[in-house]
N, C-alpha and C positions, 0 to 999 in steps of 0.2 A: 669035267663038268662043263666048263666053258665051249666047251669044242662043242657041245651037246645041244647048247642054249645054240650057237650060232647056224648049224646045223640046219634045229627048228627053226630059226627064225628066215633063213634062205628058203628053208621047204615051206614056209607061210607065205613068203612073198612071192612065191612062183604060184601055188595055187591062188592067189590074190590075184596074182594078175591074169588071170584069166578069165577072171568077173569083171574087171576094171576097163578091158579093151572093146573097144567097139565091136558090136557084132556082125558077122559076115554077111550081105547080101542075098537073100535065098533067089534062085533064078535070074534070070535078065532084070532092070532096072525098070519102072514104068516107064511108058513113051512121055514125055512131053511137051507140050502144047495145047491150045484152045481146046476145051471140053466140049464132046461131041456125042451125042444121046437118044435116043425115043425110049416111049413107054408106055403101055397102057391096060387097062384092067376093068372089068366091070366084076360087078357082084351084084347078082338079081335070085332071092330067096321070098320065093310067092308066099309061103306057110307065114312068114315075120314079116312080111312087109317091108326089107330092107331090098335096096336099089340106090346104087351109088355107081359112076368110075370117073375115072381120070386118068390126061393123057396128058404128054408132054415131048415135045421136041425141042431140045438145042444144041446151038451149034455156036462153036468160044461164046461171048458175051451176051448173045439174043437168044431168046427163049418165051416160045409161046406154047400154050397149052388150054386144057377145058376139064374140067370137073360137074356134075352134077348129083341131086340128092333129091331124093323124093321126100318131101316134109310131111310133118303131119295129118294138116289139112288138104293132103291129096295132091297138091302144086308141084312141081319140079323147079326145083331150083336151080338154074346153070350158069355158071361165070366162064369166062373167054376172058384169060389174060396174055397178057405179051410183058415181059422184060427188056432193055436194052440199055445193057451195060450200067450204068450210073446214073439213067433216068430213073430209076427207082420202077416199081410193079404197077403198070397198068390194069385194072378188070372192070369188065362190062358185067352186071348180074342182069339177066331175065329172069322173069317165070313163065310157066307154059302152066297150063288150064287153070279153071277156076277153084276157091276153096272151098271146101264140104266143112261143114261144121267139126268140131274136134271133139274128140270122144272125151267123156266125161270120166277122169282115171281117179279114182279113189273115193268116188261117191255108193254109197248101198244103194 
């Protein structure tokens, strides 16, 4: 009976440890160094009314990019920012055209 216990208890700690060991590497290791990037995307849906993208490039610590959003009252709204390192996010907001009155949502 003892042989039996000790037996189980070696075949417990061999499958244990193979939950216990660090897991192996899949493929090559990521490269590293300074994060280097672009991107960008519009979405323009005539039927909704939606019209939005943003873009962005950086390279290690600097990062500048743009976004815009067509609001309600018809306006575009575009921000132009810049990052740099530990200065913390720069952004510049414009609009472009005038506002149209705003539709009236939930009135009879």
């Amino acid at each position: 009976m003892a042989i039996k216990v000790i037996f189980f208890l070696v075949s417990l700690g061999a499958v244990m440890s193979q939950y216990t060991s660090p897991p192996e590497p899949y493929g090559e290791e990521e490269p590293q160094g300074p994060a280097q990037y672009s991107f960008k995307y519009d979405v323009n849906d005539p039927d909704s009314e939606v019209n939005f993208d943003h873009g962005e490039k950086r390279d290690g610590p600097q990062a500048q990019g743009s976004y815009s959003v067509k609001l309600p009252d018809s306006r575009v709204q575009r921000v132009t920012y810049t990052v740099d390192g530990d200065s913390g996010y720069v952004a510049e907001v414009t609009y472009e055209g005038n506002p149209s009155p705003s539709p009236s949502y939930g009135q009879a």
